[in-house]
SEVODREN-15756 format. One line per field, with one value per residue (C-alpha): residue number from 1; x, y, z; residue in one letter. Coordinates in pm, 1 decimal. Layout:
BEGIN
num	NUM|... $
u	X|... $
v	Y|... $
w	Z|... $
residuo	A|... $
END
This chain:
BEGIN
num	1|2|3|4|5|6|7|8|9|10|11|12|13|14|15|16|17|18|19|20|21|22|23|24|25|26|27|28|29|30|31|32|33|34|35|36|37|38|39|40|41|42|43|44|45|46|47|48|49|50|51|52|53|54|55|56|57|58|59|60|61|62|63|64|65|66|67|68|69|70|71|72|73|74|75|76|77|78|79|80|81|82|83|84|85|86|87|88|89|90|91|92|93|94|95|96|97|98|99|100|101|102|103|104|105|106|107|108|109|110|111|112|113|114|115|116|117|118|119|120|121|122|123|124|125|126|127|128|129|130|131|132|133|134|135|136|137|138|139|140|141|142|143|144|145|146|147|148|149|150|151|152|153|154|155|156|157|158|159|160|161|162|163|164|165|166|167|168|169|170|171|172|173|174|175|176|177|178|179|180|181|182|183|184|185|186|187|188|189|190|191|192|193|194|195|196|197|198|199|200|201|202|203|204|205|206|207|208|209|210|211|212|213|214|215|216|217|218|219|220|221|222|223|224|225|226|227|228|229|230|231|232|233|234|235|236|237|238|239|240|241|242|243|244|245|246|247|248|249|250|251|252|253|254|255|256|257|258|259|260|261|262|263|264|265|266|267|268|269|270|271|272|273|274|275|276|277|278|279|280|281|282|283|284|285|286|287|288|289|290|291|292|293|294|295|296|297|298|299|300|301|302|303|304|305|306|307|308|309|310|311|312|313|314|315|316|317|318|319|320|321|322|323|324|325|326|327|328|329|330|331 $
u	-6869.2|-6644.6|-6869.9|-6817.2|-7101.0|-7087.6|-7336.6|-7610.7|-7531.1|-7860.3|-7760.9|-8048.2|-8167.8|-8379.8|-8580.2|-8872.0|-8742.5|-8479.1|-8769.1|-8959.7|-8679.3|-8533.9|-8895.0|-8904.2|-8554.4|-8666.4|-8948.4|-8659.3|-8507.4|-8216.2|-8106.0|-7743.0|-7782.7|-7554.7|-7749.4|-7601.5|-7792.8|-7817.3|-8181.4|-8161.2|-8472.2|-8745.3|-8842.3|-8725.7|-8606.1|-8978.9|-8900.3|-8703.1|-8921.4|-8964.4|-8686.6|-8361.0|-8056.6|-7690.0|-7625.7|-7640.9|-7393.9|-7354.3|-7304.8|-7018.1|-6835.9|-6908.1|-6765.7|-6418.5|-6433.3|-6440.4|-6175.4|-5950.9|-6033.1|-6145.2|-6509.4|-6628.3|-6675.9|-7058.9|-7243.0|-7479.6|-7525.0|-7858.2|-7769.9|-8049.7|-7916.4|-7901.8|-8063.9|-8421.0|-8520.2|-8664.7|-8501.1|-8374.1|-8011.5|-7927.7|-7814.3|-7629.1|-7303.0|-7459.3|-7646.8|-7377.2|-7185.4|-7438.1|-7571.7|-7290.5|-6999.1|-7031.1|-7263.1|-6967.1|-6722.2|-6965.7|-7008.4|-6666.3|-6597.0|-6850.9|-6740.2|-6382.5|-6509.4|-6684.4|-7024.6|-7366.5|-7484.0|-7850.4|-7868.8|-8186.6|-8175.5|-8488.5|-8779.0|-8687.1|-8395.1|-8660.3|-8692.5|-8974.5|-9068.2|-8964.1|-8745.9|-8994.5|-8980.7|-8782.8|-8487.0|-8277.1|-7905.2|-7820.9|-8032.7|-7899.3|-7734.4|-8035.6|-8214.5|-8241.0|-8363.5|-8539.7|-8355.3|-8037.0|-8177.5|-8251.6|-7924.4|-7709.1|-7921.8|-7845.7|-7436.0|-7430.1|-7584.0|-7376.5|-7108.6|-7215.6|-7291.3|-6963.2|-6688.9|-6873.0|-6961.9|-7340.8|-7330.7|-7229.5|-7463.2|-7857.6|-7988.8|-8336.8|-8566.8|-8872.3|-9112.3|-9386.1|-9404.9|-9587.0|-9686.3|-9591.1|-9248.7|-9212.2|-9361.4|-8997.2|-8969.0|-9167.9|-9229.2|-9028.7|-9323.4|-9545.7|-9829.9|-10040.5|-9933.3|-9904.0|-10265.1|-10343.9|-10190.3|-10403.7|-10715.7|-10615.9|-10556.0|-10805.1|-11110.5|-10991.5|-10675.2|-10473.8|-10358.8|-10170.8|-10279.1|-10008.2|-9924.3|-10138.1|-9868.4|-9722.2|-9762.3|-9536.3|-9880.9|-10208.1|-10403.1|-10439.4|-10396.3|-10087.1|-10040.4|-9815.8|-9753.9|-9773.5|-9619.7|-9674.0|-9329.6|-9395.0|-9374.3|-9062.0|-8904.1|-9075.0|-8835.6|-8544.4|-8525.8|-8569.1|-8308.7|-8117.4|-8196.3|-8140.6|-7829.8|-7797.0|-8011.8|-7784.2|-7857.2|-8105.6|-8457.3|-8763.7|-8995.5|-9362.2|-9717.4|-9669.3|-10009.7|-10109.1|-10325.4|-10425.0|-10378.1|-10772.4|-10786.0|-10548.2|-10731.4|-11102.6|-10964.1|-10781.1|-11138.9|-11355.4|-11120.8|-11145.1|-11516.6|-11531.9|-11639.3|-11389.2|-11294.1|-11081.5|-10903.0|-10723.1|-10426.1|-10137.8|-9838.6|-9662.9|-9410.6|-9096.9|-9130.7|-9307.9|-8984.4|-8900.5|-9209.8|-9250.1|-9631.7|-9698.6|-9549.9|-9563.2|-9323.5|-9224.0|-9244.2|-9122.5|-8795.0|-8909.3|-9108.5|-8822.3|-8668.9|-8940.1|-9093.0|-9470.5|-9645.1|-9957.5|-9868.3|-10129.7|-10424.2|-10424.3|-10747.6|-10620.0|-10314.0|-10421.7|-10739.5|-10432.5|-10224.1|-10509.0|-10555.1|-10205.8|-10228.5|-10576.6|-10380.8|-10090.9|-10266.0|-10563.6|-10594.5|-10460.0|-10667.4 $
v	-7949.3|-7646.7|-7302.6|-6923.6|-6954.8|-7190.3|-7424.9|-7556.2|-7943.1|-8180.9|-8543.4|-8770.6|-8487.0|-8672.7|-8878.1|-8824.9|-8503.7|-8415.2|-8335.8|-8131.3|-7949.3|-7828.6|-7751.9|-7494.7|-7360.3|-7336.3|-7146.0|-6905.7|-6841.9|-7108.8|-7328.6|-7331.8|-7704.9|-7995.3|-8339.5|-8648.9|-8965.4|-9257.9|-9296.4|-9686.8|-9873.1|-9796.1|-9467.5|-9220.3|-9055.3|-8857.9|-8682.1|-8473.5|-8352.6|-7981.6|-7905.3|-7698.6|-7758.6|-7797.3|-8170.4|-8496.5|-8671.5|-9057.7|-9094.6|-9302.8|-9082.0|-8780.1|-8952.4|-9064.8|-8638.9|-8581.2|-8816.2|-8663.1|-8273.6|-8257.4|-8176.0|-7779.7|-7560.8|-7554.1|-7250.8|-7541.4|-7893.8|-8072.5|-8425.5|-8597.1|-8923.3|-9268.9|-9614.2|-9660.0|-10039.6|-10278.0|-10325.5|-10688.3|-10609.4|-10404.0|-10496.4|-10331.0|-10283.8|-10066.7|-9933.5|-9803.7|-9700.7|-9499.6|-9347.1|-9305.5|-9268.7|-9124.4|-8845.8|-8812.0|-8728.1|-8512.2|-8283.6|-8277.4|-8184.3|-7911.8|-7764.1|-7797.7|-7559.1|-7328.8|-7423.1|-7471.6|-7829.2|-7973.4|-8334.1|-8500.3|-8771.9|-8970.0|-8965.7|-9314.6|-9262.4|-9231.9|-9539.7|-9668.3|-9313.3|-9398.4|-9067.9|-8867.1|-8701.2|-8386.4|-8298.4|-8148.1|-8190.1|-8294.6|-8621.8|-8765.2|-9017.1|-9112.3|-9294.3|-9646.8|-9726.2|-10057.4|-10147.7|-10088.6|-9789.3|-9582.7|-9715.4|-9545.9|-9214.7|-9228.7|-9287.5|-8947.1|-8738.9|-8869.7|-8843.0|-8494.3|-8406.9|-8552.2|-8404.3|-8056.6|-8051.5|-8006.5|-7623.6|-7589.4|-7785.1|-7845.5|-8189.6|-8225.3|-8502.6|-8541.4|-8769.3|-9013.9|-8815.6|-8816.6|-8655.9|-8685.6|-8832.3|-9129.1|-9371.7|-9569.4|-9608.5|-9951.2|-10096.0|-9852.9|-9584.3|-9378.1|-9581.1|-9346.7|-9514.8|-9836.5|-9831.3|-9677.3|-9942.3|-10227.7|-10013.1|-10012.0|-10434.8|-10501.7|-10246.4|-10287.1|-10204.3|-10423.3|-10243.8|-10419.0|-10378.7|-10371.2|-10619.1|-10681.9|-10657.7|-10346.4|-10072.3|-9833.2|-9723.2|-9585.7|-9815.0|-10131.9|-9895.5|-9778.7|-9387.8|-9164.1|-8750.8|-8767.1|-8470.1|-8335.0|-8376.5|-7989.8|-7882.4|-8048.3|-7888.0|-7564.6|-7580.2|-7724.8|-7425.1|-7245.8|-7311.1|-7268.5|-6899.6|-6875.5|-7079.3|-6894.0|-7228.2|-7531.0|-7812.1|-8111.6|-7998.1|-8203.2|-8170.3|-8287.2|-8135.3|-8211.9|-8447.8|-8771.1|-8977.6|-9319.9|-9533.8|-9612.4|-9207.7|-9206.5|-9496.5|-9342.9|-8993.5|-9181.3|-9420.7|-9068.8|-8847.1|-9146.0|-9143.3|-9507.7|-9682.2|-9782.5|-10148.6|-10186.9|-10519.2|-10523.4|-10790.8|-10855.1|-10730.7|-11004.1|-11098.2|-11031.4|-10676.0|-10631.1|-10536.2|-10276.7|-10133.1|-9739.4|-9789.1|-9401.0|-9128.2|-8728.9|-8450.0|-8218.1|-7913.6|-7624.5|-7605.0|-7585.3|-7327.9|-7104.1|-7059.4|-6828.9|-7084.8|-7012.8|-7191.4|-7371.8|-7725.1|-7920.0|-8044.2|-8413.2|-8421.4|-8163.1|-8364.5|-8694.6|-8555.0|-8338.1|-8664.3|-8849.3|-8601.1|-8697.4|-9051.1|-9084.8|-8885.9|-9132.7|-9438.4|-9338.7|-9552.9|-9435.7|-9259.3 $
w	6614.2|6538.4|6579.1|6694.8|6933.0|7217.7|7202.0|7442.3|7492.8|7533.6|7585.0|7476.4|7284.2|7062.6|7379.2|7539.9|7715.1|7519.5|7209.5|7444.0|7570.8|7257.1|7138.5|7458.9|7323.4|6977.7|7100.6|7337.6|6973.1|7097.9|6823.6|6834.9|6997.3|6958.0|7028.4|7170.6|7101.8|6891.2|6693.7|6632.2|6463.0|6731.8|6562.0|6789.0|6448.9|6472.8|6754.3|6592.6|6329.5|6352.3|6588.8|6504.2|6622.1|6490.3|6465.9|6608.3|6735.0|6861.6|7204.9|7191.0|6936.1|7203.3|7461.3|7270.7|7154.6|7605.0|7668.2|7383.6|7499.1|7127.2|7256.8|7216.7|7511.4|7568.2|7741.7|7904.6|7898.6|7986.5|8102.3|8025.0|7907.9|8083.7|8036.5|8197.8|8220.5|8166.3|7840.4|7735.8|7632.5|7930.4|8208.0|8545.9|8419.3|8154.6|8377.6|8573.5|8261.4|8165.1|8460.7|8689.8|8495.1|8158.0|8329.2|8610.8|8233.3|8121.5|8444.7|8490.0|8171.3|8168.9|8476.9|8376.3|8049.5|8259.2|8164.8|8342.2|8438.9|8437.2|8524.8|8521.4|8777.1|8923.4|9184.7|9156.6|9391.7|9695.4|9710.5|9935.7|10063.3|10392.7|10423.0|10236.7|9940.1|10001.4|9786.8|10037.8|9946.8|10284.3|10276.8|9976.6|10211.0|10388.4|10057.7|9935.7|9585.7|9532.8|9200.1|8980.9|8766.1|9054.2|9218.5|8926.6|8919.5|9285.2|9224.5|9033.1|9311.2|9579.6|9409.9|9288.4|9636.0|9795.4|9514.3|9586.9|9242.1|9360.8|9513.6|9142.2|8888.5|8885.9|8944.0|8876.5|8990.6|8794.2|8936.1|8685.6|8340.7|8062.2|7731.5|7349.5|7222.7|7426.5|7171.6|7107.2|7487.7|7467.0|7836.2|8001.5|7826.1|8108.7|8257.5|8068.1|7722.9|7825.6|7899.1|7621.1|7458.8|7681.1|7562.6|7202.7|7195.5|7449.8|7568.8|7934.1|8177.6|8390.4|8727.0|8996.2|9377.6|9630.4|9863.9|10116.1|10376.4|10200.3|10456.4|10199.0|10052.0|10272.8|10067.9|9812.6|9544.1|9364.6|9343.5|9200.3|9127.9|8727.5|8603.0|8209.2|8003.8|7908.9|8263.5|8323.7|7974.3|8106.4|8485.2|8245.2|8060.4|8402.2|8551.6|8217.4|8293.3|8631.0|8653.3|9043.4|9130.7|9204.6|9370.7|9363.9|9268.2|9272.1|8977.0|8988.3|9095.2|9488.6|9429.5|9368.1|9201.4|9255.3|8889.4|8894.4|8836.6|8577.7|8396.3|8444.8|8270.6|7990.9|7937.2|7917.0|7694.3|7425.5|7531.0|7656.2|7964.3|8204.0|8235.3|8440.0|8626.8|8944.0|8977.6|9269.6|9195.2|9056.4|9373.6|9170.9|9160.3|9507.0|9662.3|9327.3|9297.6|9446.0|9518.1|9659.9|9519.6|9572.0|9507.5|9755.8|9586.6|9789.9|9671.1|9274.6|9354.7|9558.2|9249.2|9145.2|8865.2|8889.3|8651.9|8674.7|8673.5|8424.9|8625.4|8547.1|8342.9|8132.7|8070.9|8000.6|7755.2|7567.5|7561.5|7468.8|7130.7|7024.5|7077.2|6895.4|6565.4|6581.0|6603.6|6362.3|6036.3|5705.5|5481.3 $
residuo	X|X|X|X|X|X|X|X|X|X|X|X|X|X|X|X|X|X|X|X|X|X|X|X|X|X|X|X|X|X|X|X|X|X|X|X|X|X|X|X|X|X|X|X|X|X|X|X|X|X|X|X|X|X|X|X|X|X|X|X|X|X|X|X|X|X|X|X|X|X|X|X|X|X|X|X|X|X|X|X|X|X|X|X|X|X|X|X|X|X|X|X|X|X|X|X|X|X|X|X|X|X|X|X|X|X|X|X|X|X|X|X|X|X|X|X|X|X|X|X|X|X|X|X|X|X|X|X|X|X|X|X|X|X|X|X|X|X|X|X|X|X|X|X|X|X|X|X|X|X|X|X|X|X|X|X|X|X|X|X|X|X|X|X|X|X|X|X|X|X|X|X|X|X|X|X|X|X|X|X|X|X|X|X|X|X|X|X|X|X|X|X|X|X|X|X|X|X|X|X|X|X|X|X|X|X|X|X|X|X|X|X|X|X|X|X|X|X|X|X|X|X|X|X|X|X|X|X|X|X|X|X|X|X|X|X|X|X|X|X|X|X|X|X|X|X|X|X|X|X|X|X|X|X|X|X|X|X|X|X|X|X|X|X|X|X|X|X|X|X|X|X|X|X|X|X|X|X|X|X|X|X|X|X|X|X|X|X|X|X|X|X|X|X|X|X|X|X|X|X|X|X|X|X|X|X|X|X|X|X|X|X|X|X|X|X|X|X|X|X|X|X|X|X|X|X|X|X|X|X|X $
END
């Protein structure tokens, strides 16, 4: 971990965002990266095909290097680590481990070194929507979130907010993504593979309505912004060169789409007829579930990043090409 050159720090760097994110590096000519994350048995080794960076490094072994200053001096780190359920052998304390604390050691260790900070925290944090969706810095305090992972993000940027740490790090807030290298995230994967996954066993989708009582969404119908996993990389590796933006920054399309949508454009880019069945939201996660969700943009886009956001459609049919090659039979 010993080099001339700082390095750029990506925890979870071989995850669903951390692959894209060192792919837009690679692509800057950056690949003096250190990666903190553990592979395990559920494949995530792929995701790293292609890329170049320095090393890897297990997250535990990182964190024993913080505690004993025996960590090097990074020119950035991009937090992007934490535990998203639902995920059998995790439960809150872990939760809380992971998303509160060890990110709290790891921005206060980058600070303390002088380097820039990009958390990734969660539009889960919103909660219910009942205080919009505006990530103003100020109204941290005002939000509930409806269950334990979104409880933790939320931990970090309060306590980012109240230590003053946040008028000097980026927190970014990405709202539903999607795209290529989230295979090994199993039922915690994008609704976007997940049905792809119903359509592969079955021919047919399974969406849940909301409650009927449920006056959190204008209709019957879940909705939510989905935002391409190359779009967040893209304001990532923004803000990693504008570091003059600090603060909590929403990241999504500032639209969205009901789940019927999603599940017609998945049906036509495979070229199939939608089936599609409508279910209650089983009453255990009625009170957890964000039904309506849609990213208020405006401050993203202050920090001059301009790009096109991809239209849904084009998304999902792109999304759909790589899913088709990984799941096509041997030859």
């Amino acid at each position: 971990m010993s080099v001339a050159k700082k390095q750029i720090l990506v925890t979870g760097g071989a995850g669903f965002l951390g692959r894209n994110l060192v792919a837009a590096l690679n692509e800057l000519g950056e690949e003096n990266i250190l990666l903190v994350d553990r592979l395990g048995d559920s494949g995530k080794w792929r995701n790293l095909v292609g890329l170049r960076f320095d090393d890897l490094i297990d997250p535990a072994e990182f964190r024993r290097r913080l505690r004993e200053d025996r960590a090097p001096s990074p020119s950035t780190v991009f937090d992007l680590a934490g535990i998203e359920p639902p995920a059998d052998a995790v439960d809150d304390d872990a939760l809380l481990d992971a998303n509160y604390r060890c990110a709290r050691e790891t921005c206060e260790w980058c600070l303390k070194q002088g380097g820039r900070f990009i958390h990734t925290s969660s539009a889960s944090t919103y909660g219910d929507g009942s205080h919009g969706w505006f990530d103003r810095d100020e109204l941290l305090g005002d939000l509930v979130p409806l269950e334990a992972h979104a409880y933790t993000k939320h931990l970090f940027d309060l306590w980012a907010a109240q230590s003053g740490a946040l008028a000097k790090i980026a927190v970014v807030k990405p709202f539903s993504v999607y795209g290529p290298g989230e295979a090994h995230k199993g039922a915690a994967a994008s609704l976007l593979l997940r049905l792809h996954q119903q359509i592969q066993a079955t021919g047919e989708v399974v969406l849940h309505r909301t409650h009927p009582q449920d006056t959190r969404a204008a209709s019957q119908e879940q909705s939510h912004d989905f935002v391409h996993v190359r779009d967040v990389a893209a304001f990532l590796v923004h803000l990693f060169e504008h570091p003059e933006h600090v603060g909590v920054h929403n990241c999504g399309t500032g639209e969205s789409h009901p789940f019927t949508m999603v599940a017609e454009h998945l049906f036509a880019a495979f070229e199939l007829s939608p089936k599609i069945n409508y279910v209650d939201t089983p009453v255990p996660l009625r009170a957890s579930t964000q039904d309506f969700t849609r990213a208020e943009t405006t401050r993203m886009r202050s920090t001059g990043f301009d790009r096109t956001m991809t239209p849904l459609a084009d998304g999902i049919a792109d999304y759909a090409g790589t899913l088709a090659v990984a799941h096509s039979p041997a030859v």
